[in-house]
N, C-alpha and C positions, 0 to 999 in steps of 0.2 A: 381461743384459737389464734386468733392473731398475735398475741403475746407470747405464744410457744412457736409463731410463723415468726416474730421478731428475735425470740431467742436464738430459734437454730439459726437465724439469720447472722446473729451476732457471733456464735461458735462459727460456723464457716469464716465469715472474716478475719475473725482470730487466726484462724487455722492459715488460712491465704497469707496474713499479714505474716505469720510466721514464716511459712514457706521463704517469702520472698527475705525476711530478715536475714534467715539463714542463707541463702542463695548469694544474697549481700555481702556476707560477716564473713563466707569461706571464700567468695573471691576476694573481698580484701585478706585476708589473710594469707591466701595463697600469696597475690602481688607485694605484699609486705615483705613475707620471705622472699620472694623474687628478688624486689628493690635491695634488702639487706645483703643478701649474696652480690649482687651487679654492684653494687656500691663497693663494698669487700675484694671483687673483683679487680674493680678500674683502682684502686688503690695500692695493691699488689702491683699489677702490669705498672704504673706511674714510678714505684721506686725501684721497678728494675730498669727500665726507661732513664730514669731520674740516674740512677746507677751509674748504667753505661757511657751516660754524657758525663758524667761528673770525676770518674776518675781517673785521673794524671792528664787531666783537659786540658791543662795549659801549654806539660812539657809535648803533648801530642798536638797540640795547635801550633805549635812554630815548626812541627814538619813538610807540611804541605809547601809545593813550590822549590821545594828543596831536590837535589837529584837525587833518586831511588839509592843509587851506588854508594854513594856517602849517610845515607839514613836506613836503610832498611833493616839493618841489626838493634840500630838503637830502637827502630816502629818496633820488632820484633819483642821486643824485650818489654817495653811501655804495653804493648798486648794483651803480656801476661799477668797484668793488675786488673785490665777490663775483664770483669764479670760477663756471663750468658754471652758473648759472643764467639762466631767461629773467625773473623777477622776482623783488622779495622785496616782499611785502606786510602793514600794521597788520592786528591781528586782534584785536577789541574784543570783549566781549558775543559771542564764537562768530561772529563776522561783519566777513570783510573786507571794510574801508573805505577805506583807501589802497593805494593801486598805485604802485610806482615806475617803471611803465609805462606807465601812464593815469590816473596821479592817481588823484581822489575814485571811488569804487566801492562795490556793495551787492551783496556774496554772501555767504550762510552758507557757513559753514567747511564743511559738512558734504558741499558742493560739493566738497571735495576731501579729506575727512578723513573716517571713518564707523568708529565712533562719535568724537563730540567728545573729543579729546585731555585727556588730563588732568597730561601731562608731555610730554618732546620724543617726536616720533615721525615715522613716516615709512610712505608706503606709493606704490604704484604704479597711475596710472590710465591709460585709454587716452585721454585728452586733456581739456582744462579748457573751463568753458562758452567760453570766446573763440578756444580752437585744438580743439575736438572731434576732431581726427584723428592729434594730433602728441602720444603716448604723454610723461607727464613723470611724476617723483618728487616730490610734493609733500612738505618736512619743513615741522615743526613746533616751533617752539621755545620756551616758553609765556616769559615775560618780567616777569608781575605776576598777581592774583588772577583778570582777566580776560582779560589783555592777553597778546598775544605776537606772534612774527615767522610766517610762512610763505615760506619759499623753494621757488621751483618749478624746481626742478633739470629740466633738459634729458634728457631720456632718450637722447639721442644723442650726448651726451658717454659714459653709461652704457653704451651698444651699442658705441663703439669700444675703451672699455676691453675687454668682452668680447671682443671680435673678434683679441684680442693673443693671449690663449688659443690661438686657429684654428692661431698659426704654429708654435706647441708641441706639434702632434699631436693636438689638442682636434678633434671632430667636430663638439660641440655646447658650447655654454657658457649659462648660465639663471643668470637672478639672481630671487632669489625672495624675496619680500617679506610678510612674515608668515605665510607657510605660504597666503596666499593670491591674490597677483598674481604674475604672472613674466614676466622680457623676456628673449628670446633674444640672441645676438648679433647678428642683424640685424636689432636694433630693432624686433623684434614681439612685441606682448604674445600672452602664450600662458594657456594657465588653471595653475594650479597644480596640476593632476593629470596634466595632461600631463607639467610638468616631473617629478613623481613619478616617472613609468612610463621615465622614461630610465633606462638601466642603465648609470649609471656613480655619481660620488663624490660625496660633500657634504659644504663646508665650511662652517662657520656663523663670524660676525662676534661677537666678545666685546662690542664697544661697539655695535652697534645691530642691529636687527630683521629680518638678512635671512642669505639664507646663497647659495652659490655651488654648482650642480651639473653637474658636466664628465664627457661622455662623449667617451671618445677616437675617434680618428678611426679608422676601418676599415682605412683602407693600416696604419697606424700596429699594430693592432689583429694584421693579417693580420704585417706582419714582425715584430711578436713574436713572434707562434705557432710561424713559422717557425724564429727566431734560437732557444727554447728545444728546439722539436722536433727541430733537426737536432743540438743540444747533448748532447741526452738521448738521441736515437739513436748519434750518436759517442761516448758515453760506454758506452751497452748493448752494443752492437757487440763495445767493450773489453771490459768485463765479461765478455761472451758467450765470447772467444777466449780468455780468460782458463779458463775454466768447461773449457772446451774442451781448452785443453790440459790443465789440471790432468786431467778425463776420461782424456786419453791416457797421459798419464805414469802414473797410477796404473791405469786397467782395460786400457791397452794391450795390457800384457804378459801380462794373464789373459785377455784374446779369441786373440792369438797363443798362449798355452800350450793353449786348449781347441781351438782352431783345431787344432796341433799332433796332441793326443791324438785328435779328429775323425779324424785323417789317420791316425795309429797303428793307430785303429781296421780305420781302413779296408782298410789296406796291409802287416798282418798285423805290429804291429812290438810289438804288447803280447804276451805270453804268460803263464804262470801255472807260479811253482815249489813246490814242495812242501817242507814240513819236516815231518820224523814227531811224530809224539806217541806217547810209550813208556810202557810201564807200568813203574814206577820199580822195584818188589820185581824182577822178571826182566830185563828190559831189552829188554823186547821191543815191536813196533811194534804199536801200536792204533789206529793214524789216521795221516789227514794234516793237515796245514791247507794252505789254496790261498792264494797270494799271489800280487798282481800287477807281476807287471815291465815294463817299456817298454826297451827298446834299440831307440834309436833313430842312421838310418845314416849321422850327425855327428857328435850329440853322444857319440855309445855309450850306457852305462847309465845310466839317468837313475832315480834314489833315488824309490822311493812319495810320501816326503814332499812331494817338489819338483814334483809335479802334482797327489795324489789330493785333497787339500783343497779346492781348486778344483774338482776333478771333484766331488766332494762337496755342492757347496751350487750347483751347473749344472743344466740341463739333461739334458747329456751323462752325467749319471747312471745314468740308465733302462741307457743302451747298456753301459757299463763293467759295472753290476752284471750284466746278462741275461749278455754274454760269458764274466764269471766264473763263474755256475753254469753256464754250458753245457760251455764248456771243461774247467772243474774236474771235472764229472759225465764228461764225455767221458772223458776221460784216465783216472781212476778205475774207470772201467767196464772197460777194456781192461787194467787192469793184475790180474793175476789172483795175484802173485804170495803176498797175503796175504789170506785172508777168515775172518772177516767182517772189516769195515775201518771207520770212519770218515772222511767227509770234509768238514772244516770250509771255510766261505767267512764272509769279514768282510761285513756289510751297512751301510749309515753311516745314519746318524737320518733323511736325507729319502727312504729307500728306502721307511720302515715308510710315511708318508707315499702312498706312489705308489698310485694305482687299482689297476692292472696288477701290482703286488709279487706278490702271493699265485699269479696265474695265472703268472708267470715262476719264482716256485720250483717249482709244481707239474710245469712242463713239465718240469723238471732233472730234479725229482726223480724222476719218471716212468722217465728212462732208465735210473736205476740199479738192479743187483740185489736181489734183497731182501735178500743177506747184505751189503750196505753202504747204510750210513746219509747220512744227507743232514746238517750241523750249522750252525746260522747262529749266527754271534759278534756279539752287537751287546754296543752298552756303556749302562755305568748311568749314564750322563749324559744322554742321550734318555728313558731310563724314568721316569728320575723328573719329566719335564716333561709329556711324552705316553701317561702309561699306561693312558686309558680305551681309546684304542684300539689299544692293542698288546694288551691281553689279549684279543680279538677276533683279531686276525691271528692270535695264540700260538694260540689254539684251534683253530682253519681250520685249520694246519700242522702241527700235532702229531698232527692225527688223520686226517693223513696219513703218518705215520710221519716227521713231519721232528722232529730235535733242535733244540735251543736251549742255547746257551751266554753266561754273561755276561762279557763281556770286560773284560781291564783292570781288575778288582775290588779297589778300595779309592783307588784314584787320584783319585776327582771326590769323590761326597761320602759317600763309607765308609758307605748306607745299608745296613743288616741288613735290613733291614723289605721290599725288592727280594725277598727271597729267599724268602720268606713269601707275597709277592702277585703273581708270578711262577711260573709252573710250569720253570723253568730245569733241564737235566739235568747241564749243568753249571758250574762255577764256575772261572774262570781266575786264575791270584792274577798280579798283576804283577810284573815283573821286579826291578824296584824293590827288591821284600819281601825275593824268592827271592835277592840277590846279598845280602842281609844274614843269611840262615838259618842260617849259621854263627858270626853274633853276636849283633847286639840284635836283630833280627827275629824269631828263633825261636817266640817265643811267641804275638805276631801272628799267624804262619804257621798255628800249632796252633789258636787259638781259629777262624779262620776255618774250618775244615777242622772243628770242631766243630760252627758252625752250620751248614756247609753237608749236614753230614751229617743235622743232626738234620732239614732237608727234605728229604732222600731226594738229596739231588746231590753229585756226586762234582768231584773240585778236580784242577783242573789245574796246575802249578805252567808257569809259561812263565820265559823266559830263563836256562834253567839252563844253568852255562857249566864248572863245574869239577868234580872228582871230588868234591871237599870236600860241595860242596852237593847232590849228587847222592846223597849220605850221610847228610846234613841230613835231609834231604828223604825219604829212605826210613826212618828214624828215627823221625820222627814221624808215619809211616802216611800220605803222600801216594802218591793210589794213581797220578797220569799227572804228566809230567814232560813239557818242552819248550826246545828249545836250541840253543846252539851248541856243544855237547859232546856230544849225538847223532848231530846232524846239521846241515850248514847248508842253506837253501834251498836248490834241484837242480833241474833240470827232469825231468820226467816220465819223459824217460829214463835218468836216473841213482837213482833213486829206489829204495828200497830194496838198489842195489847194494851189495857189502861192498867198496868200498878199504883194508880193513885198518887203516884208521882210526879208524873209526866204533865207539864202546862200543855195540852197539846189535847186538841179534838178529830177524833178521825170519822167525822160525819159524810158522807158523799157529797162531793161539790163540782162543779164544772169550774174545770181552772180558764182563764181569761186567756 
């Protein structure tokens, strides 16, 4: 469950990450095209600009200062080489006097220039005292201490350059004129806060005083949105089946394996075999341990390892572990043939975990008689992570006569100090140790078996497999012994029977 809670987890971020890519990818592309138009724009406007000052600027710079009466045919004439404008006129003392359009004339500059120029300049008004309605660019281009030119550039040469923008995907195109005039593309002067509030680009001109702001067009706007949104959803998509499968191939096989066991469960294909636990000096039986098997009506025997782990960190935990004490207890209870007895069941580290643990061993333990004991085997790999509240459970169950066993001891992290803050009844040495007890293990074997005595707990020695160590083993005062040279797994009905095999007496004894 949490691995399909982490999958879909990982498909939504996909999907978010996308979202936001795409959100990303169309606004810069929108502002791209913006920028590429503005740019296009201010380069345009620059060489009409560039134009106007540039042509016959010399022979029109030595008229200024000059009297209107003696020059204004020759201005007239020089005119009609300047490009986009509707005049160009002398500006003496701040005050045009000649017109290359009307001759002799009396306006302050300031009629079209505010404040008075002090170098070339330019700015944008909504029409001159003689055309009041017809939007122009008046520049300025000073020529001596007093003296200089004024061109009065056509603002409608200006608006069709803007309007070239339109066919590029431009919504809107403003040309803006010192931060405080602006003409739209169709030739209407706007204020320059309006051109502000437009939500697109701005490029500004290196050689003169104005800058270019392009808002793209809506259609233009909307099939970006589109072109990256369905990019990024075809890309998520992938991502996602990707997610997907990798999901299947790796938690497939463990939803079908617990799926399976579900089914084992249900359809009677788990059972529980026993191996004794002997007391090594006599060779006689002092327990069982419960183990669980699966045969299942395919595959046949299917090995603990190749499911319980899985069942282990599941769900489907609760069920496995409640069937093995009920089972194990059952079975135990009916077999009379040794008492008093022992009967161990393994618990895994997310049993101690469970609400429900404590009331489920209770109820086991409940059905057996008081001359056999109840023993749960956990290991010292859980303990040592979760032991505020394992000595809580240990309490609860002990004082209800259930045992505790630590299993596998020395295998994870060879802690002593378990043994000390545990009330454990007994110590299981693992197998590992016990197939070396005839060589360099010996002494390991012995010191263990020394601390465990010195807390009152008795050592189990498990996978004893040969006479040799069975010798070992009673040598050095291990008092219980376990194996495959007792006995191997058997189910309930075979159990304690003699095949004439088995080193092993199952006479009634009082265990110590």
């Amino acid at each position: 469950m949490l691995a399909l809670v982490v999958a879909v987890l990982c498909g939504a971020c996909v999907l978010a990450t996308a979202a936001l890519w795409a959100r990303h990818e169309d606004q810069a592309a929108v502002r791209e095209r913006e920028s590429l138009i503005a740019s296009d724009m201010v380069e345009s406007i620059d060489r009409i600009l560039d134009n106007v000052t540039s042509r016959r600027q010399q022979e029109l710079s030595a008229l200024p200062g000059q009297p209107c009466s003696n020059v204004e045919l020759r201005l007239s004439k020089l005119e009609t080489y300047v490009q986009y404008v509707r005049s160009v006129n002398l500006v003496e003392n701040q005050r045009l006097y000649c017109s290359s359009v009307i001759g002799r004339i009396d306006v302050p500059l300031s009629a079209y220039l505010t404040p008075a120029p002090a170098g070339s300049t330019l700015e944008l008004i909504a029409g001159t005292p003689y055309q009041p309605q017809s939007p122009v660019m008046p520049l300025y281009v000073p020529t001596g201490k007093n003296t200089g030119l004024l061109y009065i550039v056509e603002a409608t040469y200006l608006a069709d350059t803007l309007a070239h923008g339109v066919r590029y995907e431009a919504g809107q195109v403003v040309l803006v004129v010192s931060n405080a005039q602006a003409l739209n593309d169709r030739g209407e002067m706007i204020s320059a806060d309006s051109a502000a509030a437009l939500h697109g680009t701005r490029a500004s001109s290196a050689r003169w005083s104005f800058s270019i702001v392009v808002a793209a067009a809506p259609t233009f706007v909307t099939q970006t949105h589109w072109k990256y949104g369905l990019l990024a959803g075809a890309v998520a998509i992938l991502v996602n089946l990707l997610i997907g499968a990798g999901y299947l191939i790796v938690f497939a096989p463990r939803r079908l394996l617990l799926s399976a066991v579900r089914r084992a469960l249900r359809h009677g294909q788990l059972h529980i075999a026993y191996q004794p636990v002997v007391e090594i000096a006599t060779r006689r039986v002092t327990g069982v341990e419960a183990l669980i098997r699966w045969t299942h009506p395919k595959w046949g025997p299917v090995s603990p390892g190749a499911f319980m782990t899985e069942v282990e960190s599941s769900s489907l935990l609760a069920s496995v572990t409640r069937f093995a004490l009920q089972r194990a207890t059952q079975d135990i209870a009916q077999k009379t043939d040794i008492r008093p007895l022992r009967v161990a069941v393994n618990i895994a580290p997310m049993d101690l975990e469970r609400k429900e643990f404590v009331a489920d061993v209770l109820a086991a333990n409940d059905k057996l008689p008081d001359d056999i004991t109840l023993v749960l085997e956990v290991t010292e790999r859980f303990l040592l992570q979760k032991h505020p509240r394992i000595e809580a459970i240990f309490n609860s169950l002990k004082a209800h006569g259930v045992q505790f066993a630590i299993d596998d001891f020395g295998t994870q992290h060879s802690n002593l100090d378990l043994l000390g803050r545990f009330p454990f009844d007994y110590v299981k040495i693992d197998g590992q140790f016990v197939r070396q007890v005839d060589r360099q293990g010996r002494e390991l074997i012995r010191a263990i078996a020394a601390v465990s005595k010195h807390y009152g707990m008795e050592v189990v020695a498990e996978g004893v497999e040969t006479e040799s160590q069975h010798e070992a083993l009673r040598s050095l005062g291990i008092p219980f012994g376990q194996g495959y040279f007792y006995q191997r797994p058997v189910p309930v009905s075979q159990l304690f029977v003699d095949t004439g095999r088995n080193p092993l007496t199952t006479k009634t004894r009082v265990t110590p």
